[in-house]
N, C-alpha and C positions, 0 to 999 in steps of 0.2 A: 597505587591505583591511579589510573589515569581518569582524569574528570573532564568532559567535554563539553561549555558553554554552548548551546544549539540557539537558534534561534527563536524557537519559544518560551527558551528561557529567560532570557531578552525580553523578550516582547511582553512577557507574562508582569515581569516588572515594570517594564513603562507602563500597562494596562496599568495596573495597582496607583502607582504615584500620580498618573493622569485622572486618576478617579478620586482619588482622596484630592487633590487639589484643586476641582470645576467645585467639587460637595462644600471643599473649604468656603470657597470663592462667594458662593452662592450663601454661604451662612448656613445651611444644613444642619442638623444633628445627624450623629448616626456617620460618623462619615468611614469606621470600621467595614460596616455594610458594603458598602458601595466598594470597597478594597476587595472583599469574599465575591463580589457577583463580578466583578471583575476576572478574577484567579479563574471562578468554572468557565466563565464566557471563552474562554482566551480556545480558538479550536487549528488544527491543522492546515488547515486550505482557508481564504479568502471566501468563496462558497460556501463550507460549512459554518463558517462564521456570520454569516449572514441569514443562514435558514435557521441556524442555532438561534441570534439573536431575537427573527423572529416570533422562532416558536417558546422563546424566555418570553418574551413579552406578552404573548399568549395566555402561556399558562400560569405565567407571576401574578397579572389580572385579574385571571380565574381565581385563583389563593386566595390574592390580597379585597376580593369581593365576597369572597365565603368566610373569612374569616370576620371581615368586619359584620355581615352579615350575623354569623354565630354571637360575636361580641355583645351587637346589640337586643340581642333576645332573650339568651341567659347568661352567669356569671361564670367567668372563664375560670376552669381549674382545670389540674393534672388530667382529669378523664375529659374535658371536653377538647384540651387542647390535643390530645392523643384521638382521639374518634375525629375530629378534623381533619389531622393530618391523614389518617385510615382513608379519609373521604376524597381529600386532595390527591393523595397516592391514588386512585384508582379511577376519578376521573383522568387524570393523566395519561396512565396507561391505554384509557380506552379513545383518549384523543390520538395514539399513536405519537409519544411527546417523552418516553420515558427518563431520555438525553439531562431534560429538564426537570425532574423529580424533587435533585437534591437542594438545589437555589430557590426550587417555588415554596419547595418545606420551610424555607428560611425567612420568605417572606412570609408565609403563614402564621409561622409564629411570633416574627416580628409584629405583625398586625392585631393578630390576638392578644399581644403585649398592651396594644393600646387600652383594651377595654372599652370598643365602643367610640370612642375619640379620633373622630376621621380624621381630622387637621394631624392629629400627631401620625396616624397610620398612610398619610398622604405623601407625608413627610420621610419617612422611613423606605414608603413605594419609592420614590423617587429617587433614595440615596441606589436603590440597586440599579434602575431603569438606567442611572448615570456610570452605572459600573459595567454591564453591560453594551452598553452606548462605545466607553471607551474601551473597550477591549476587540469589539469589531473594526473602529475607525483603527485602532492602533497595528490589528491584524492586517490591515486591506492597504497602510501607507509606510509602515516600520518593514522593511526587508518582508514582503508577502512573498511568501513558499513560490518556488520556479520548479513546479511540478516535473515539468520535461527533463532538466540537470539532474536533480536526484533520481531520479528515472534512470538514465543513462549511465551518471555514476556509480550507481547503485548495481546496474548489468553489468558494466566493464570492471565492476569488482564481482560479481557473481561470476563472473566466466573466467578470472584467472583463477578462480578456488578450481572449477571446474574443469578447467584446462590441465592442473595438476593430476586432479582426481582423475581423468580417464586417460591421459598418459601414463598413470602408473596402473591404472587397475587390471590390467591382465598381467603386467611381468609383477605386481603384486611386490615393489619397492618399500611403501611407505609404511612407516610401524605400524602398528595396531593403533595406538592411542591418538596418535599423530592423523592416521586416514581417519576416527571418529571425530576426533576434533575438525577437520578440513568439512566431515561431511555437515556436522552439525552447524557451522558457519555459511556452509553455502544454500541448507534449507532455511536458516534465516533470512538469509539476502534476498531469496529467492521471495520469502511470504514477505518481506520487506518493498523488493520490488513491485508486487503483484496489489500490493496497497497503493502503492504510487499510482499504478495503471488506473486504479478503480478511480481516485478523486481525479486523474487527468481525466478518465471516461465519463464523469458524473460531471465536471466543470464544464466539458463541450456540450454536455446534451441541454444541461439545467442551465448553465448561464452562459447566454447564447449572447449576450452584449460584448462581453470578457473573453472571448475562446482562445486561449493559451497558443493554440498551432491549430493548422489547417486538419481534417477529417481525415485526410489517407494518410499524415502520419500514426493518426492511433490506430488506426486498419493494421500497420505496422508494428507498432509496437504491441500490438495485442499479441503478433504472429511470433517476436521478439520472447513476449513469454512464453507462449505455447511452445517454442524450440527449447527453451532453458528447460521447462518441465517435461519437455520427451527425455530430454540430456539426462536429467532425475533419473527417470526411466531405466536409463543403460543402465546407469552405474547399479542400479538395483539389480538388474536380469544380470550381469555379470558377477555380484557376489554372492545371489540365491541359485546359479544354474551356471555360474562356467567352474569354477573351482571345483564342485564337487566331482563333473567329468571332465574335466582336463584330459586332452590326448597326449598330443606332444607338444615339440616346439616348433614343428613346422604350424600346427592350430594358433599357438599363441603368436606367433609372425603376422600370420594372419588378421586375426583379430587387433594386434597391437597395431600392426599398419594402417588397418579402415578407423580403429579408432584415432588415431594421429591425424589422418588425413580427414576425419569431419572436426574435430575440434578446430583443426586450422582455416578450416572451413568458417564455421561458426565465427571464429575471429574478422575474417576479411568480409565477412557480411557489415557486422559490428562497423569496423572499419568505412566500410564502401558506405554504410547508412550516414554517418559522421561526417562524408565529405573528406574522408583521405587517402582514399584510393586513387589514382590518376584516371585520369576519362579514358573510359573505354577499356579499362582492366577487366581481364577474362579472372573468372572467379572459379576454378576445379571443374572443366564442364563434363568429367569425367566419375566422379563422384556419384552418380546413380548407378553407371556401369558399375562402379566399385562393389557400394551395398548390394547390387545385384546378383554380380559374383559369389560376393560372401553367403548369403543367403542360399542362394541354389546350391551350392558347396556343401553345406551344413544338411539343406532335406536330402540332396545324392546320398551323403553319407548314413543316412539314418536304415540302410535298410543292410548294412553292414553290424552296428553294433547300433541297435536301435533304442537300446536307454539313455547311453551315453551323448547320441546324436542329437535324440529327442532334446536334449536341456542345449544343446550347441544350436539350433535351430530355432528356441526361442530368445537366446542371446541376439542371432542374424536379425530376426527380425523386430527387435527393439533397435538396433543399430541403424537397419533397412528403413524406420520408420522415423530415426534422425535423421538421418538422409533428407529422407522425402520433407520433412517441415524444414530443413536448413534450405534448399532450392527452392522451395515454395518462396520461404524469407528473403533469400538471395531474387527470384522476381517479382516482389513486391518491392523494394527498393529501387529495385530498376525502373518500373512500373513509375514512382513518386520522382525520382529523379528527372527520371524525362520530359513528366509534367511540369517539375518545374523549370525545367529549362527551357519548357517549351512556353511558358509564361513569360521568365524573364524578357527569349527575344521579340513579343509582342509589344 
């Protein structure tokens, strides 16, 4: 089994040893603590890291004043420390904070340990607030996530699964086991990429100091997904409605040809957005005519064998409708390219 060191794997242990060692530093007790609030703090994006730490400090607060609170009123045992936590659980929730639940229970209880005894519960605050602390600075300066690259990595590995998959799915090549596995790998990549999208989309809106890349590439790469998820699309309308009425082999030419020619498509988009295209490469300008063909093709024939036709005519127009988001995609890169060229020579 192959084991893949990532970067937050990384990063989760510098968090951890930078926190035991300021808690050392500082003479702390507790310095366990501060290791645990470390480990939860530690999040994906630079951003979430920050609204996470936040809303820890928020709600660690909350706990760690309800609990000393309870402490000093009556005598802490098994049912009051359990109806606390009840209490801290559900103000949290209603803060919209839930992220933060499991680390505030921790301070909670840690403070209710005190009995009442602030200095000592001040003291235990503080080993997390430090554990915390250092798992954000450690996120935001230790290799922070390059939202765009995994992005893009992640697509140009999505669309070679992809590119197999619809090169074979009409002449219907690849095993059975072999096209479930392909398929099940490239719905991963795909809710893989689609995650990236979101923290690139939520980094440019929220943290508007830090914005990773200019606005019209995420115009882009939003459209970037929308095509991978039509591409979905086919392959589905192809294994629920073309197999079952298959004509001949002059159909599957057909079908095998447009789909060859948008996949390649798809590619030189890819391509062309990356910067490795040559300037002024024409990109399939014929590829609408194509889909359109195919399409009209498919409704002509439906009034011949009109069961058969019927399922071949909603294959066309899932095809017709990769089309149409791959030219879309194809003049939106055009679109950002020119802008920036048109920057540079300013």
């Amino acid at each position: 089994m192959n084991v893949t060191i990532g970067a937050r794997v990384v990063k989760t242990g510098i968090a951890v040893a930078l926190a035991l060692y300021i808690t050392h530093q500082l003479g702390l007790k507790g310095v366990t603590i501060a290791g645990v609030a470390a480990i939860f703090a530690i999040q994906p994006s630079v951003y979430k890291s920050w609204q996470h730490m936040l809303e820890q400090v928020q709600t660690n607060t909350l706990g760690a004043i309800l609990a000393l609170g309870v402490s000093l009123v009556m005598p802490v045992n098994e049912v009051v420390v359990g109806l606390t936590c009840i209490a801290v659980i559900l103000i949290t929730l209603a803060l919209r904070m839930e992220t933060t639940v499991t680390l505030t229970l921790v301070t909670t209880i840690v403070v209710l340990e005190a009995g009442g005894e602030w200095m000592y519960a001040l003291e235990r605050f503080s080993t997390i607030l430090i554990g915390i602390a250092s798992a954000f600075l450690v996120n935001a300066v230790v290799m922070p996530p390059n939202h765009r690259k995994q992005f893009l990595d992640g697509y140009r590995e999505a669309l070679g699964t992809m590119s197999l998959l619809l090169r074979t799915a009409v002449s219907d090549e690849l095993k059975e086991g072999e096209a479930k596995s392909q398929r099940d790998k490239l719905n991963d990549t795909v809710r893989k990429i689609s995650e990236r999208y979101g923290m690139l989309e939520e980094e440019w809106r929220k943290w508007k100091r830090f914005r990773p890349q200019p606005g019209r590439h995420l115009v882009v790469q939003k459209q970037m997904v929308r095509a991978m998820t039509v591409g979905q699309l086919v392959l589905d309308a192809v294994q629920v409605h073309y197999f079952p009425q298959r004509k001949d082999d002059s159909a599957d030419r057909a079908f095998d040809d447009a789909l060859e020619e948008l996949i390649r498509y798809h590619e030189y988009a890819l391509l062309k957005y990356e910067g490795k295209m040559k300037p002024g490469e024409q990109l399939y300008d014929k590829i609408g005519e194509l889909t359109e063909r195919l399409l009209r093709d498919a409704i002509e024939s439906v009034g011949g064998e009109p069961k058969g036709s019927v399922s071949l005519v909603v294959v066309a127009s899932a095809i017709y409708e990769y089309g149409r988001q791959l030219r879309r995609l194809d003049k939106m890169v055009g679109h950002v390219q020119g802008a920036e060229e048109a920057a540079s020579a300013e």
